[in-house]
N, C-alpha and C positions, 0 to 999 in steps of 0.2 A: 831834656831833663836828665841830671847824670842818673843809674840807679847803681841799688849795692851790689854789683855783680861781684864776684865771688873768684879769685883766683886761685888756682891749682896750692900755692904754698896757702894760702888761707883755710881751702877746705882739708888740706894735709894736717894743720895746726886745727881746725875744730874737733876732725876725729880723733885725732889724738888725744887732744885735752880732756875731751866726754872718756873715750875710751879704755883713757888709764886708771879713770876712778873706781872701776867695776870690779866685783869678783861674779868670774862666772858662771859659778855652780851656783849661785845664789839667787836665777831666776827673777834678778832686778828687773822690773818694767823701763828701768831706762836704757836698756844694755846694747851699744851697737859695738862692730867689730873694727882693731885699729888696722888704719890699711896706712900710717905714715911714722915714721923716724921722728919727726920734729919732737923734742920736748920742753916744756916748760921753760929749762933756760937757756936755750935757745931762741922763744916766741918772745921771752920780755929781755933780750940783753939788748937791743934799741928801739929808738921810737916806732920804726917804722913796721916792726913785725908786729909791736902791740896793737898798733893801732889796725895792722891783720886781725889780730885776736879780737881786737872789740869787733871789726866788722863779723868774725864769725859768729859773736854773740845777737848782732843784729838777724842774722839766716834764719834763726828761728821764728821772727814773727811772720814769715810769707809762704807759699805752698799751698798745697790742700789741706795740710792739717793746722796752718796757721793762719791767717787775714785774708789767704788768697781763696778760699771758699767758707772753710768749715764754721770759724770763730766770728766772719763778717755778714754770713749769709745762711745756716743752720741753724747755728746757737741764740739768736737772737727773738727770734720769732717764733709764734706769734704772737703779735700785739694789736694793740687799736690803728697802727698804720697800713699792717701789710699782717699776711696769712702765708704762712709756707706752704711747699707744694701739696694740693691738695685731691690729686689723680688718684687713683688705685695705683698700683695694691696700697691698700692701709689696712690695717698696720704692716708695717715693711721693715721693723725692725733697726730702722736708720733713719736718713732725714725726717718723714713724713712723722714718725710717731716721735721725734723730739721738737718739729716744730708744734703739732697738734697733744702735748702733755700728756705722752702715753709711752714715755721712754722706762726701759728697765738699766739695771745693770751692764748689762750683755749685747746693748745696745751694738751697732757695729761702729758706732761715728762718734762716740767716746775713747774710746783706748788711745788711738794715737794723738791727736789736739793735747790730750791729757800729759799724754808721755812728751812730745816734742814745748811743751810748754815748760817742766819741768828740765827737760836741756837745755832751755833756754837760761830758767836758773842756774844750773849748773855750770854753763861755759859763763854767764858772767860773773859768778860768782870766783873760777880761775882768773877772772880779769882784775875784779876787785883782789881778792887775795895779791895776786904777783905784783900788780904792777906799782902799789907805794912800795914794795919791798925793792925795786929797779936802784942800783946809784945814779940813776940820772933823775930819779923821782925828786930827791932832795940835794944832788953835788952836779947836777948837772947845766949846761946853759942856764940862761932865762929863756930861752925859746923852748931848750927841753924841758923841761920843767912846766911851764904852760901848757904846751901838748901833753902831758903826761897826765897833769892834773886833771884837763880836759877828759882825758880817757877816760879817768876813774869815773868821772863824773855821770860820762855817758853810760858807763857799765853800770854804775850804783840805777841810774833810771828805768835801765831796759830792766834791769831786775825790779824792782817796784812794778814796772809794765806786767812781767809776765807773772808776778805773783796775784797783781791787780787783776788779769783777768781768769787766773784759777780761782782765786775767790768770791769773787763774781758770778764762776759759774759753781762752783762744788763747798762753796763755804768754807768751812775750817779746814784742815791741811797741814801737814807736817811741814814743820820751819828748819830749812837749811840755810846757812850765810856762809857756810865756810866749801870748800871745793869739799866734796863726797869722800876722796880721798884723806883728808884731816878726820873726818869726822871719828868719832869713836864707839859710835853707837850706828851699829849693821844696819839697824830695823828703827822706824822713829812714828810716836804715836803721834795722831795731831796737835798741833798749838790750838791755840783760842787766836779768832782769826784778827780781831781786835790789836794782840797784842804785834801779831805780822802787821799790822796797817799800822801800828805806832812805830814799829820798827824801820816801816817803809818810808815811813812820814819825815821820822830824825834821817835816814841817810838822802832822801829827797832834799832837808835845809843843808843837808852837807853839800851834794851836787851843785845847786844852784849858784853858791860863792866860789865856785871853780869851772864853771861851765858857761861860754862866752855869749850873749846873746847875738841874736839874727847876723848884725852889719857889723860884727867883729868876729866871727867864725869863718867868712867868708863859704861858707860850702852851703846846699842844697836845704829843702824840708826834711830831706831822706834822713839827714842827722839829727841827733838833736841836739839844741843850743836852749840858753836858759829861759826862754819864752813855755818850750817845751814840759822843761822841771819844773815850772813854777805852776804850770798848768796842768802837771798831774799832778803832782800835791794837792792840788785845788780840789779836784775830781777825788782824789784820795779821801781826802777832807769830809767831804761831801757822804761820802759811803761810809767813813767809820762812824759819821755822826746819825748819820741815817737808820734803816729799818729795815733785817734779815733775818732768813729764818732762820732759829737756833737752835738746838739740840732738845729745847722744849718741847718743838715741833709751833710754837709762835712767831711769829713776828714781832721782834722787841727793837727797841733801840736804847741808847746807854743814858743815863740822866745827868752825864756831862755834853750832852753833845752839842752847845754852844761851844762850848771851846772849840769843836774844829770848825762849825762856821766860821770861825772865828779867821781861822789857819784860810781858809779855801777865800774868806772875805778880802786879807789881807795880801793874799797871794796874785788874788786876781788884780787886785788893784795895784799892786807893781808892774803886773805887764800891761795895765793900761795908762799908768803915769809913763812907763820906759816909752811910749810911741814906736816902740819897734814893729810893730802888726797892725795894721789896720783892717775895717770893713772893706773888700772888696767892691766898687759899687753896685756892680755890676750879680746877682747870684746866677745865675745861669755861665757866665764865665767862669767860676769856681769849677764847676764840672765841664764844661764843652771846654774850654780853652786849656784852666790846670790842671786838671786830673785827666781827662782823655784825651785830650794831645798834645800833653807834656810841656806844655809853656807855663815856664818859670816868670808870673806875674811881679809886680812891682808890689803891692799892697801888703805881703805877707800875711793873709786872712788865715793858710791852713799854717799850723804854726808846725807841724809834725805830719807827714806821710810817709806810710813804710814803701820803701824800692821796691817795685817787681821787674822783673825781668829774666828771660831766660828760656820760660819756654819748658819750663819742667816744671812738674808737678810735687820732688820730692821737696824742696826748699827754692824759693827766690820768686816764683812769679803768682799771676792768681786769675782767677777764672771770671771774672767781675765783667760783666757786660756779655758773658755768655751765659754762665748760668742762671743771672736775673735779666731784664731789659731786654726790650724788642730783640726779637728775634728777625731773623733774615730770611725775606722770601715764605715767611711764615712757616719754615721746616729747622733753618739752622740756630742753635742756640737752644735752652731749654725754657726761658719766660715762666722761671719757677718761682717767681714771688708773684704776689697778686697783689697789687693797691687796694685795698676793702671801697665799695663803694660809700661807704659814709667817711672815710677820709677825705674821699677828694671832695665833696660837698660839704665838707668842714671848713673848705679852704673861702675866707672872701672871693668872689669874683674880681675883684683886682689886685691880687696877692699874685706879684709874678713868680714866688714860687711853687704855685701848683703846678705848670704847665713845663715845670722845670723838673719837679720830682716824680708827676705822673705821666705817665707813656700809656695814651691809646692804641696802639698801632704797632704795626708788624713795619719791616721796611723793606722794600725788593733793592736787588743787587745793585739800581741804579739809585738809590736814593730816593723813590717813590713812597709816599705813605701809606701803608694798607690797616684799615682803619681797624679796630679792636673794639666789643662792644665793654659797657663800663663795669658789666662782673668779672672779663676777664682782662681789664687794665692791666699793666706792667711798670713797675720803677723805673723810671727814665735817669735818674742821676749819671747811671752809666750804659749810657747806650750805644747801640754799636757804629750810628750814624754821625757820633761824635770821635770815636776811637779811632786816632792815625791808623790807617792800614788797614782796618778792622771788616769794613764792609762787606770786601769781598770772599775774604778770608773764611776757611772753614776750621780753622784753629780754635782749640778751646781754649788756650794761654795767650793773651792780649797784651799781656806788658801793662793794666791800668793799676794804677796806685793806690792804697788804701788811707782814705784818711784818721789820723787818730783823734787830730785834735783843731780846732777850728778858733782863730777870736770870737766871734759869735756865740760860741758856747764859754769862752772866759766872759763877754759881758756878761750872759744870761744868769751863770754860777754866781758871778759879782753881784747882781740884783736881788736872787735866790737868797743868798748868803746875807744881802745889807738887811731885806725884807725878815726874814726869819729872828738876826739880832738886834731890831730895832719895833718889832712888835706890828713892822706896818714899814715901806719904804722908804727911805730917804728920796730928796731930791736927786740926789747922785745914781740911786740907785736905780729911778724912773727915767734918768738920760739915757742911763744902760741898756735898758730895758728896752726905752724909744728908738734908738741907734740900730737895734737889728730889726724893727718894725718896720722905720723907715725906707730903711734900704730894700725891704720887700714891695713897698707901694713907689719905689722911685722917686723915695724925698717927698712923696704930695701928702703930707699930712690929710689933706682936704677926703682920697679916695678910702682912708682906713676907716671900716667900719666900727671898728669896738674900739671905746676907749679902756685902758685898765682897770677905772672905776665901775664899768659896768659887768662886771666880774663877781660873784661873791665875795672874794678877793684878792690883793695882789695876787697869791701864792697860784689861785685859781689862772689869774691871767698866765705866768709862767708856765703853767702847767701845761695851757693850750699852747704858747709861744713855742716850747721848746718840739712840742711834736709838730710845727709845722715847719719849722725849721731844721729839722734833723731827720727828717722822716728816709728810710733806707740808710743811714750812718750807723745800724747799729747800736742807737744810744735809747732807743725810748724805752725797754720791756728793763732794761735794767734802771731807769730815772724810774718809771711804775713800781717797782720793787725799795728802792730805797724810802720812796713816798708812801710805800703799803700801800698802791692805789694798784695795784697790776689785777688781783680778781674782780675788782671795782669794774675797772673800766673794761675790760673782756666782758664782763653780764651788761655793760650799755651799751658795749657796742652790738651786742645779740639782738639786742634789744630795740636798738635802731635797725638794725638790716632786716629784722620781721618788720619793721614796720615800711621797711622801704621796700618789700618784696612784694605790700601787698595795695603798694601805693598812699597809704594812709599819711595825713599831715605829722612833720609837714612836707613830705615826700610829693605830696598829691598832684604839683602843680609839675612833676620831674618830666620830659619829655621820654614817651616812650621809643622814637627812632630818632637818633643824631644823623645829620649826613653832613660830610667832609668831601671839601672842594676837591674833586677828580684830578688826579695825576700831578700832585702836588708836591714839595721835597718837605714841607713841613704843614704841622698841624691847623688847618683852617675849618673852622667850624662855622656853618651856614646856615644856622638855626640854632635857638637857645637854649641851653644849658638848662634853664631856669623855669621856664615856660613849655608846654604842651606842644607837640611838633606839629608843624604845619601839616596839611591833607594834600597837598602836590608836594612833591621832592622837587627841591631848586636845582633850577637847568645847572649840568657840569658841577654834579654831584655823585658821591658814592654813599649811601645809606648801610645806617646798621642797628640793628634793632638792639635800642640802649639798655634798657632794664627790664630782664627777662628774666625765665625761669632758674637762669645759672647760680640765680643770692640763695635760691631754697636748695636746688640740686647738688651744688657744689659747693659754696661759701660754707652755707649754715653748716652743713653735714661735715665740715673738715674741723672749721674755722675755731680752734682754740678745744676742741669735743671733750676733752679729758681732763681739764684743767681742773687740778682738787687745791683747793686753799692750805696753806699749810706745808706743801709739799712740793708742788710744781714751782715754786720759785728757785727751788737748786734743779742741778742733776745730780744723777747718782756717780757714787765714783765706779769708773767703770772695771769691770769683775777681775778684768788682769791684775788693775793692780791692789786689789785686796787679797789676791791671792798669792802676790809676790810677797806682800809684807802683813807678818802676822798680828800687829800693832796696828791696823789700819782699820777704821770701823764703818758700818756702811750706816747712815744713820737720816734722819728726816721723811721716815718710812718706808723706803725702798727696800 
């Protein structure tokens, strides 16, 4: 699979481009030093350096401070699927007390995501700025011209991108569109995040009538093509119509927000009439086959992954299958997310993607299974048994790819969006909805146990869908939040794990020792899941005492501890840059 590797004149034209908007006695949070000559009209006087520039606008979503740890595996958590690292020291003043709702200002694992997210604005918004001003934008080829417009389109998205996920996590926010440099205002207070997500929204319908879908781009998932555009709009959609905390210090949402179901409704159903993306049939090949070892599938399921590669930590690769997923020989790797045990027992018994999302087990050097008991589970999406190269390797940069966007999550949004405007679902809306169900029980209708009816309702069935189908992407603590269900479901899932700590229904019947068939290269379980363990362990076994005292000692004691309503659904902005700009307010309690 190609990735966006980053050449010498490209990272010459990003430092530059960020570099020259700065003054630097002004103790800007964004401020890095220029180490290149290239300038502006230089970078856009042909197709092919812009399209340098857009890739360096791309470098910013990958790294440590981008998808390749911080923003895919820090920020997300905790939720009802998974609990960040929950060892000592706590509080640690970084990961552990942002994943367990005990982050300050000062935090250490805020400043830079914060700051390299905002360069990410910055260098596309020099992209957007120069490149319709090019004469080959409007007097050039029709080839040029195409490309050209393509650029813009890509740059208009990746900016939507990184704006979308600072507000996501920090709320409201100062609105820049023009390069730093134009601007004429030093210091900028924040906008109302509403009006950036309108803003994001209108340059979104601009991108997508200039930005070529999947089998007319010709290039990779790494780029994006109008499958991509149409499907964060959707997502966009979704969150401006949705439920964030405001400056109230409530949770509100706006009393037009049908209209953007509306937008996210229509949006999605373009890219399921275009047939450019399909369901994968296969989900376990989405991650063991596309994402960890790089084979570029037929189906187009993930419509968007960011490139990593590289091997560095400042920009381009990511840590994904080290910092989460089995670890190796049970020492290499950090196996810092945990699968809550009432996830995985949330899953059908014939939903194949439990055993796809959830990792028991450690793996030895040769591909051996060394079994894990079920409090201290691990996310398997990215594991290291599946990652070309990865096994033996004690490298903490793997080269795996982070995915943004999935069809699966455009039907689910699709059904979301038909359900909410239509007071109850359409037929259409239930195929949607069916199509990712299916494909998890292998087309048998026959083995799915819940129908959507047996739900309180639809919205309820989605609700369960989307976390069992996204679980480790990323997407559930922020789908919880726009739904106002995130304090919700953190007090049931408390709720459930006392009750499964201390065996109580409907726990009661859970096997206290699983044991896994001996010297095996994958998961085989020899006793069930479901039922009380046998009293002899089965010949050419390895046993491990499944549910112990680890849900009280460790779970409970980590798992979400500080979470205040009200407030833990942002972060705070962190203290540098309130301190760099005197207009900048720190606000939702912090």
């Amino acid at each position: 699979m190609m990735t966006l590797k980053l050449n010498k004149l490209v990272i010459g034209t990003v430092t530059l481009l960020v570099s020259i908007i700065f003054i630097p006695s002004c103790k800007n949070y964004l401020e890095v030093a220029p180490i290149s000559s290239f300038g502006p009209e230089y970078v856009f006087s042909n197709v092919g350096n812009a399209d340098k520039a857009v890739l360096g606008a791309y470098s910013y979503l990958g790294g440590d401070n981008g998808y390749g740890i911080r923003l895919s595996m820090y920020y997300p958590y905790d939720n009802d699927e998974m609990m960040g690292q929950g060892a000592t020291p706590y509080p640690d003043n970084e990961r552990r007390d942002i994943a367990h709702y005990n982050v300050n200002a000062g935090n250490t694992q805020l400043s830079n995501p914060f700051s390299q997210l905002f360069k990410g604005v910055e260098m596309s918004n020099i992209c957007i700025y120069n490149i319709p001003k090019m004469n080959m934008y409007n007097s050039g080829t029709d080839a040029q011209k195409k490309q050209l417009k393509k650029l813009y389109g890509e740059a208009l998205t990746l900016r939507a991108q990184y704006y979308f996920e600072l507000i996501r996590n920090w709320g409201d926010l100062p609105a820049r569109y023009l390069p730093a440099s134009f601007e004429t205002e030093l210091y900028k207070a924040k906008s109302d995040r509403d009006e950036i997500y309108d803003h994001l929204l209108d340059d979104l319908a601009t991108a997508e009538d200039i930005v070529p879908w999947k089998s007319q781009a010709g290039t990779t998932n790494e780029r994006i093509t109008q499958g991509a555009v149409r499907g964060l709009r959707a997502r966009i959609a979704l969150f401006r119509g949705g439920y964030s905390l405001r400056v109230s210090r409530q949770m509100e949402r706006g009393s037009d927000f049908k209209k953007y179901y509306q937008i996210a409704y229509d949006e999605c159903n373009k890219i399921i009439q275009s047939r450019e993306h399909n369901l994968n049939p296969s989900f376990q090949s989405i991650f063991k086959d596309g994402l960890d070892a790089h084979v570029q599938g037929p189906y187009g399921e993930i419509i968007w992954e960011i490139g990593m590669s590289g091997g560095a930590s400042s920009y381009g690769d990511s840590k994904l299958g080290y910092y989460n997923g089995p670890r190796l020989n049970g020492s290499t790797g950090n196996g810092a997310l945990t699968i809550l045990p009432t996830y995985f027992y949330s899953f059908d018994a014939n939903d194949t993607r439990r055993d796809v999302t959830c990792a028991p087990f450690n793996v030895s050097a040769t591909g051996v299974i060394q079994p894990r008991t079920l409090q201290t589970m691990v996310d398997g999406k990215f594991r290291r048994n599946w990652i070309t190269g990865a096994l033996t390797s004690t490298a903490q940069y793997l080269g795996v790819n982070w995915p943004v966007l999935r069809y699966s999550d455009v039907l689910l949004m699709f059904a979301e969006a038909d359900n909410e405007l239509n007071n109850g679902p359409t037929p259409a809306g239930i195929a949607a909805f069916e199509k990712v169900r299916l494909r998890a029980f292998n087309q048998n209708a026959g083995l799915i146990g819940t129908t959507p009816t047996a739900y309180l309702s639809f919205f309820d069935a989605i609700v369960k869908e989307r976390k069992m189908e996204f679980g480790g992407e990323g997407i559930r603590k922020y789908d919880l939040i726009r739904w106002n269900l995130l304090g919700q479901k953190l007090a049931d899932t408390k709720a459930e794990l006392a009750k499964m700590a201390v065996s109580a229904a409907p726990y009661d019947m859970l096997p206290k020792m699983m044991y896994f068939q001996d010297n095996s290269t994958s998961v085989i379980y020899l006793n069930s899941l479901y039922n009380p363990a046998p009293t002899t362990a089965p010949a050419n076994s390895v046993g491990v005492t499944w549910i112990g005292s680890g849900i009280t000692s460790t779970i409970s004691t980590y798992y979400a501890v500080n979470f205040t309503a009200n407030k833990s659904e942002l972060l705070p902005i962190p203290q540098s840059a309130i301190d760099a700009n005197p207009l900048l307010t720190q606000d939702y309690g912090y």
